[in-house]
C-alpha positions in Angstrom: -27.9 -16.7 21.0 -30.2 -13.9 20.3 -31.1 -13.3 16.6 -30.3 -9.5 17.1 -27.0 -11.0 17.9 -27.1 -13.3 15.0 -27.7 -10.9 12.6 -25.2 -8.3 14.2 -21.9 -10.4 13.2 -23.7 -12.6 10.2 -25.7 -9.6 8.1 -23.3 -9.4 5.2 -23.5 -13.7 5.0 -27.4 -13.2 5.1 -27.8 -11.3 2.6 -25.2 -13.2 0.2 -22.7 -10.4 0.2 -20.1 -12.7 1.1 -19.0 -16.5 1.9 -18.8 -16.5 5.4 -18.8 -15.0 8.6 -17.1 -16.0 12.1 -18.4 -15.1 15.6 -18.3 -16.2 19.2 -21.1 -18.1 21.0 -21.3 -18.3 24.9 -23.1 -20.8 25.9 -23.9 -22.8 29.3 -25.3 -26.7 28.1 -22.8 -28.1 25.5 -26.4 -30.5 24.3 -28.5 -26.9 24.4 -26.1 -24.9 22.0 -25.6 -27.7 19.6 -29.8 -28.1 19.4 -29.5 -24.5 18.9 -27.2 -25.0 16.2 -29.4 -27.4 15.1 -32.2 -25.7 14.7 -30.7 -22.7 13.3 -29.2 -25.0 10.3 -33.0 -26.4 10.0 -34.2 -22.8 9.3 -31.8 -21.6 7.2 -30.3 -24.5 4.9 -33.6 -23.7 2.5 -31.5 -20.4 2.0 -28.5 -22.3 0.9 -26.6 -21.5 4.3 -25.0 -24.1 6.9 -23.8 -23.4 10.4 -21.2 -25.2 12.0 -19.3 -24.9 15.0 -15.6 -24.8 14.4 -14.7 -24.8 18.3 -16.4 -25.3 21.6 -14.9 -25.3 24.4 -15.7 -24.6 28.2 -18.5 -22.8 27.7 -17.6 -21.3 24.5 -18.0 -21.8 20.5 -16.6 -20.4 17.8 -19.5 -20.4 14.7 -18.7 -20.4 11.2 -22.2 -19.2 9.2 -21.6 -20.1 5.5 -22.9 -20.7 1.8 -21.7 -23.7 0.5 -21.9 -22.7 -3.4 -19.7 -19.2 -2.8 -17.5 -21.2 -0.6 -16.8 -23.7 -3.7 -16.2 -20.7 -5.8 -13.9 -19.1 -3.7 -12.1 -22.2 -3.0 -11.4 -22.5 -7.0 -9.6 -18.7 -7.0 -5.7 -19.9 -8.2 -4.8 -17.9 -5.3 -7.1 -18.5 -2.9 -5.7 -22.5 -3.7 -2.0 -21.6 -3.8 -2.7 -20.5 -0.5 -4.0 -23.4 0.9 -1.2 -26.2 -0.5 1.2 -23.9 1.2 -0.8 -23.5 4.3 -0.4 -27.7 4.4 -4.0 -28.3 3.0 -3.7 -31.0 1.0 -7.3 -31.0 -0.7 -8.3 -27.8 -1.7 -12.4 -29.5 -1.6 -15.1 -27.3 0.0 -15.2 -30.5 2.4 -11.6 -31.3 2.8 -10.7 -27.6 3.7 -13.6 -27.7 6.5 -12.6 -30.6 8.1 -8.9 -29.1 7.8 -9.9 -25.7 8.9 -11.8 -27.7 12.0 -9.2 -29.6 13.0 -6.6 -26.5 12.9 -9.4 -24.2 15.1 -9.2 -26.7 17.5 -5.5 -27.9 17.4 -4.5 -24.0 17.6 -5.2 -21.2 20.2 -5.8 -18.4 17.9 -7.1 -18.3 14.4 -5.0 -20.1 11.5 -4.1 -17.0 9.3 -5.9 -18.8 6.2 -9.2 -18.3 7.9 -9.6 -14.8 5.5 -9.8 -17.2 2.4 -13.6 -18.8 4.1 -14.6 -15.4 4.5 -14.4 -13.4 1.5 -11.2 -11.9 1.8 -9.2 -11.2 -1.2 -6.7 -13.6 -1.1 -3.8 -10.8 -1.6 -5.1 -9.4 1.8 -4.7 -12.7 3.1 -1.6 -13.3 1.4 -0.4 -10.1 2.5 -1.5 -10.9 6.4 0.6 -14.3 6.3 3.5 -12.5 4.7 3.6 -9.2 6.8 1.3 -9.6 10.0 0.5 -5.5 11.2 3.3 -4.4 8.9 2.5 -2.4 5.4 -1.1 -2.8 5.2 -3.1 0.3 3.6 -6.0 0.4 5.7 -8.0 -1.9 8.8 -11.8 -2.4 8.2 -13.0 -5.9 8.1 -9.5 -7.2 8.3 -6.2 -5.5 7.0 -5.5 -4.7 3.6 -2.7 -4.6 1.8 -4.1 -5.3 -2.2 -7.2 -3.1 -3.6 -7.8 -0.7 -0.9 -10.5 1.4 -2.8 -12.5 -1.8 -3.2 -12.0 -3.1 0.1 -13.7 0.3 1.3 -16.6 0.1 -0.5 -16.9 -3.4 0.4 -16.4 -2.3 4.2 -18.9 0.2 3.6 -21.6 -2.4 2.4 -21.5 -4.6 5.0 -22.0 -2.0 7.1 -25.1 -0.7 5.5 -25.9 -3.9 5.2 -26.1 -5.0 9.2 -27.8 -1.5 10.2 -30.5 -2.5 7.0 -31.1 -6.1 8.7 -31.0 -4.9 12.3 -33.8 -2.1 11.7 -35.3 -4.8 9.6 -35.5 -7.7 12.3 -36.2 -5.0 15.2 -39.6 -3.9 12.9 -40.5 -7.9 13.3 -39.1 -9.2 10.1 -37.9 -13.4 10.8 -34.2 -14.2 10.6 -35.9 -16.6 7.9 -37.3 -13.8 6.0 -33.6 -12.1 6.2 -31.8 -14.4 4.8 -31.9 -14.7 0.6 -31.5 -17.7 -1.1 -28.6 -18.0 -3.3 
């Protein structure tokens, strides 16, 4: 994986705007990309990040880039844990949770629905998602919202800034390293 590409769908995680962030890997050698992956945790866990892959299969992964410390934060939101014991997550653990989320990305075709909750998503949008799929959400950016939708655009808009900062930034020779702030 390119770190242009990296940085693309991770920016936002980077720079410890938010938890998480989910994006595809194609890969050919199943040994390669998880040496990759290796490597790329071996660089950034000084930053307080972790990568892990949450599916690969035939050629292709499904990478979860995370910080451990906002993770456990989020994961202690009433809500956010509400959430979980009725999604059938019966630890609501930064560890537990992963090795649940893990199991149900690779039980499950699509996404399960709870995914929002690992990636800074208020947990009435996700709520809202579970509850109401397409149907009476206010506005689409980063996923669909149906609580705060004034803050959910400005937190849209931030990320955004925030990739095209770190793109021009890593395309005028700054390190993925250097990118990512320690938290």
């Amino acid at each position: 994986m390119s770190e242009q590409s990296f940085i693309r769908n991770a920016a936002p995680t980077l720079a410890g705007l938010k938890t998480g962030s989910l994006f595809p890997f194609r890969y050919e050698s199943r040994t390669r990309a998880l040496g990759e992956l290796r490597s790329l945790n071996r660089r950034l866990a000084p930053k307080g990040l972790r990568l892990l892959p949450l599916r690969m299969s035939d050629g292709f992964a499904v990478l979860y880039l995370y910080r451990p410390t906002m993770l456990r934060e989020d994961l202690r939101n009433p809500e956010a844990a509400c959430l979980l014991r009725e999604a059938g997550y019966e630890d609501c653990g930064e560890a537990a949770c992963l090795r649940e989320l893990y199991r149900r990305f690779n039980r499950e075709e699509g996404f399960p629905h709870e995914i929002g909750l690992f990636l800074s998503y208020p947990p009435e949008d996700v709520r809202g998602f579970i509850e109401h799929r397409d149907q009476g959400c206010k506005c689409v950016g980063c996923w669909r919202v149906y609580g705060d939708e004034q803050a959910a655009k400005c937190r849209f808009a931030q990320y955004k800034q925030c990739t095209s900062c770190y793109l021009r930034q890593h395309a005028q020779g700054q390190p993925l390293e250097r990118l990512a702030v320690k938290t």
